[in-house]
Every structure is written in structure tokens, then in C-alpha cells.
C-alpha positions in Angstrom: 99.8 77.5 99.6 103.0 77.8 99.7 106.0 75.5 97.5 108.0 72.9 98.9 111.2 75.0 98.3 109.6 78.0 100.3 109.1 75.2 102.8 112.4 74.0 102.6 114.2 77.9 103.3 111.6 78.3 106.0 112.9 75.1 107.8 116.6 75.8 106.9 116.4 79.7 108.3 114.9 78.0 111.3 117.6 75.3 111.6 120.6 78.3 111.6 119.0 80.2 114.0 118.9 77.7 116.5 122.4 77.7 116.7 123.0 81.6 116.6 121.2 84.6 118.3 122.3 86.8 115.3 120.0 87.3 111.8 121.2 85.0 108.9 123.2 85.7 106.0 121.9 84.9 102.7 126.0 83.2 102.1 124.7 81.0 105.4 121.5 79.8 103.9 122.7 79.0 100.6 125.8 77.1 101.9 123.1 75.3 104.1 121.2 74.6 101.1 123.9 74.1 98.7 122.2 76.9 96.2 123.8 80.3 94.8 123.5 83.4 96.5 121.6 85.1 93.8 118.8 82.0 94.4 118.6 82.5 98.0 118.1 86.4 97.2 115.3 85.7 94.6 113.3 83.3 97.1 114.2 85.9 100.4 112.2 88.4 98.2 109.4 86.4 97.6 109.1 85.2 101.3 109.3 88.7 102.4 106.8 89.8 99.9 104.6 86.8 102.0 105.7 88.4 105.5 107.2 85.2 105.9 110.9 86.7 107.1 111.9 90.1 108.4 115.1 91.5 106.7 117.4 94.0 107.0 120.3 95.3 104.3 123.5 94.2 104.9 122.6 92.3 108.0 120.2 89.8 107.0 116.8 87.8 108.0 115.3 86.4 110.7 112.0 84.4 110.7 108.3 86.5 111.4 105.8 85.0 113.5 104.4 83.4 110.7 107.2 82.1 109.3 108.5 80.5 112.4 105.0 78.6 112.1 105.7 77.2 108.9 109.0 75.9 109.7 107.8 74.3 113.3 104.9 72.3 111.3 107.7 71.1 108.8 110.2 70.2 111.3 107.9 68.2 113.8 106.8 66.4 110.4 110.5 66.0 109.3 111.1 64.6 113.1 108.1 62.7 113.6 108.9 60.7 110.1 112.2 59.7 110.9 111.2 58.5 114.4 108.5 56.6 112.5 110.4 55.0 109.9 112.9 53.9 112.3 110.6 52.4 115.2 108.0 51.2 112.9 109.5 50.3 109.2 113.0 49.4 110.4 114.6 51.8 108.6 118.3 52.9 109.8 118.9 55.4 111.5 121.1 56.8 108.8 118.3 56.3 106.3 115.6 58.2 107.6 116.7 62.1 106.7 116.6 61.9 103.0 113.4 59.7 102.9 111.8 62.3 105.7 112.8 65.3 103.3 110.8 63.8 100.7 107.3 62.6 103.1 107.3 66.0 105.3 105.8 68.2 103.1 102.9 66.3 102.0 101.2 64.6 105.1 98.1 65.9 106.5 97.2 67.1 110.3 95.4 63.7 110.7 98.3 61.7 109.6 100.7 63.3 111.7 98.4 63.0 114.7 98.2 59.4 114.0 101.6 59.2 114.0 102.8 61.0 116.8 99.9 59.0 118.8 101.6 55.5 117.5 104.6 56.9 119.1 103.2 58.0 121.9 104.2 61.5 121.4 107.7 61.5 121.4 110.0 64.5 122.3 113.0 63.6 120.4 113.8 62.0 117.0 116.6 59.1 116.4 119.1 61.5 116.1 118.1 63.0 120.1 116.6 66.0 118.1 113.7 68.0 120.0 110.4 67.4 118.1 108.1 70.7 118.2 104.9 70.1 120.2 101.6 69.8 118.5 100.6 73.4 119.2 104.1 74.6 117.6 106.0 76.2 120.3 109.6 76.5 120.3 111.3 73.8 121.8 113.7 74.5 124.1 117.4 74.0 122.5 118.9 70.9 124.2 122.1 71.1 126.1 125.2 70.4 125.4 127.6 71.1 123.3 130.7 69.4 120.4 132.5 67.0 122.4 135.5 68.3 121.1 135.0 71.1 123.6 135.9 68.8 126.4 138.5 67.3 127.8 140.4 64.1 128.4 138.8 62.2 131.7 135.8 63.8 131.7 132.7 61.8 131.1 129.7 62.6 128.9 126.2 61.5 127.7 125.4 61.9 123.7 122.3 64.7 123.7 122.3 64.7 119.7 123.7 64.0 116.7 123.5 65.5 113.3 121.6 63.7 110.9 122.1 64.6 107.3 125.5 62.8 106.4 124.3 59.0 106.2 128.0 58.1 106.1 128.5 59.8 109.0 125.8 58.2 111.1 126.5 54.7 110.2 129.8 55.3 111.6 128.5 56.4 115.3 125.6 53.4 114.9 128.9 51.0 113.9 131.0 52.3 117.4 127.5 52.8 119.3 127.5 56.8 119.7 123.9 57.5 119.7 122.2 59.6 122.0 121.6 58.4 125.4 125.0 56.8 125.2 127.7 57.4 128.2 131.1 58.1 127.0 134.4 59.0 128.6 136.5 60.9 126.9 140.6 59.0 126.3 142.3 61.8 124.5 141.8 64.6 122.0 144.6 65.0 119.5 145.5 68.4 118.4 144.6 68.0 114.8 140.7 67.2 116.4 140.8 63.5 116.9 138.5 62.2 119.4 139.3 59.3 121.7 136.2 57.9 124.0 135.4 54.8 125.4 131.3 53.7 125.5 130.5 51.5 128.7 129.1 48.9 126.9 132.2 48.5 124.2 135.2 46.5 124.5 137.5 48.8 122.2 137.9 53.1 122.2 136.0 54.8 119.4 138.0 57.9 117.6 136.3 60.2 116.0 137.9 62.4 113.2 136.9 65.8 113.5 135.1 65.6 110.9 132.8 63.4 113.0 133.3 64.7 116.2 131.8 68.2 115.1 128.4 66.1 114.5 128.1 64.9 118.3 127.1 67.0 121.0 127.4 65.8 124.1 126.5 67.1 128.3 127.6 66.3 130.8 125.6 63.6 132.9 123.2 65.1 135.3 123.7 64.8 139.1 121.6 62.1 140.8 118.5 63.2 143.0 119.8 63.2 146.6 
């Protein structure tokens, strides 16, 4: 058996290397988890003593096979709750992270079979992020990319948004950036300010940087001919 805290590195090792193809650095994980370095060393050893990561000195650690298990079960429960809670107990959008960190670790296989069949097996959570299939593959990372990386007039579609800063997501749910969501792009200031108009809102939306960073955006697909 392993802890809930082992649990918890496992997922958050996973979550970093989504977004890089490089190993993780034990400064990355504990700024992810808000922990010391000298924590995140102490756990790294016992996971490795489990064969749980693969590291290297000086360079860091990437998941094993085993360990990228782990973390898929925990995330498609961590996904699977919040899109629960939100469909089915009305929860917000911007509530359902914390109250998903708590649930994920403790729910059976039956459970989360129930639930994924009440949702009829969804592929994304609220926040448009992919949900691991039941046989725990990889998903595939979603495009797109921060909308600050385009550029005024071009138009874009919301893929995802981050979910762990509640304050955060009730400001897109306020200005309607969710995923799924259309928006052309007004202007982007040089200190990072976002500018974008929704189709469905009377009034611009501008996003700080400090918000934009937590929506990524593609561009719309090309219609079938």
C-alpha cells in the first residue's frame, strides 16, 4: 500500500512531465508541492527504494512503469471527481479541485466505474483536462498552447484551463472562458494583458497575465470539406 503523500508526488511528477520532455528536478517538484527540497529528497528515496521513479544525480527523475500507473489511477480519479461533483452535486467549477484532492485517493475500482458509467465515460474534466482511460494509458496531451502566445485578430477556442487557483477560475466562469469557448483575441499589452472578446458576450474580457498563463487555447479546427 502505498501513503497518500506517495500518491500525491507520484501524480505531481506526472503532472510536470506532461509539460516537459526533460527529467524533473527535485526544486520543480517541491515548488509544485509547496514542500522543502530536503522533503522532496527523503520521499524521492523512498519511492525509488519502491521502483516507483528512475533517478539520476544531478539530473533528476522520471516516472518507472509502475509509477506512471500509480499516478494515471489517481489522476483519472482526481478527473473523474471533479467532473462528478460538477454535473451531478452542483458544485462549481472552481470548487471541485480541493474537494477532488481529498476523495481521489480513497475510492474503490467499483466506485469509479460507477462513476465514469453515470457520466458516460467522459474524456475530459470541467477544466477541458484529458481523463486517463480505464485501462490507464497515456492520454494524449491536448493542443494548444498560453493564449498569450498569440496574437491580436487571431481567433481561438479554450482547450483547458488550470484548475488549482479557485480565485482564478471564478474569474474565467464570471467572463465565460471555459473550454469549448470561441474567443478572438483584441489586443495583448506588453506587460502580458490579454484582451479577447467571447461570441456570446457583450463586453471584452482582459486577462492579467497572471490569468492568462492559466488558459490554453488552439486554434479552431478547419471545417470538413
Amino acid at each position: 500500500m502505498l501513503s497518500d503523500v506517495m500518491e500525491d508526488y507520484l501524480k505531481a511528477i506526472y503532472r510536470l512531465q506532461r509539460e516537459t520532455d526533460d527529467r524533473i528536478k527535485t526544486s520543480e517538484i517541491a515548488a509544485e508541492l509547496d514542500v522543502t527540497s530536503p522533503t522532496v529528497t527523503s520521499m524521492l528515496d523512498k519511492l525509488e527504494e519502491r521502483e516507483l521513479v528512475d533517478r539520476e544525480k544531478y539530473r533528476g527523475v522520471t516516472l518507472t512503469d509502475e509509477g506512471e500507473t500509480v499516478a494515471l489511477e489517481i489522476v483519472r480519479h482526481h478527473r473523474l471527481l471533479e467532473a462528478y461533483l460538477t454535473e451531478h452535486l452542483d458544485y462549481d467549477w472552481s470548487e471541485v479541485h480541493a474537494e477532488a484532492d481529498r476523495l481521489e485517493h480513497h475510492i474503490s475500482e467499483d466506485f469509479e466505474a460507477r462513476v465514469a458509467d453515470a457520466l458516460s465515460e467522459p474524456t475530459v474534466d470541467p477544466h477541458g483536462s484529458p481523463i486517463p482511460s480505464a485501462d490507464l494509458e497515456p492520454p494524449e496531451r491536448p493542443d494548444g498552447e498560453s493564449i498569450a502566445a498569440f496574437e491580436a485578430g487571431d481567433v481561438v477556442t479554450v482547450a483547458e484551463v488550470a484548475d488549482r487557483d479557485p480565485e482564478v477560475l471564478s474569474y474565467l466562469s464570471e467572463h465565460g472562458v471555459e473550454p469549448g469557448v470561441e474567443l478572438e483575441i483584441l489586443e495583448i499589452a506588453p506587460f502580458g494583458m490579454v484582451t479577447a472578446r467571447s461570441s456570446d458576450a457583450d463586453e471584452p474580457v482582459s486577462l492579467p497575465e497572471s490569468v492568462a498563463t492559466h488558459v490554453w487555447v488552439a486554434e479552431p479546427a478547419e471545417p470538413e470539406l
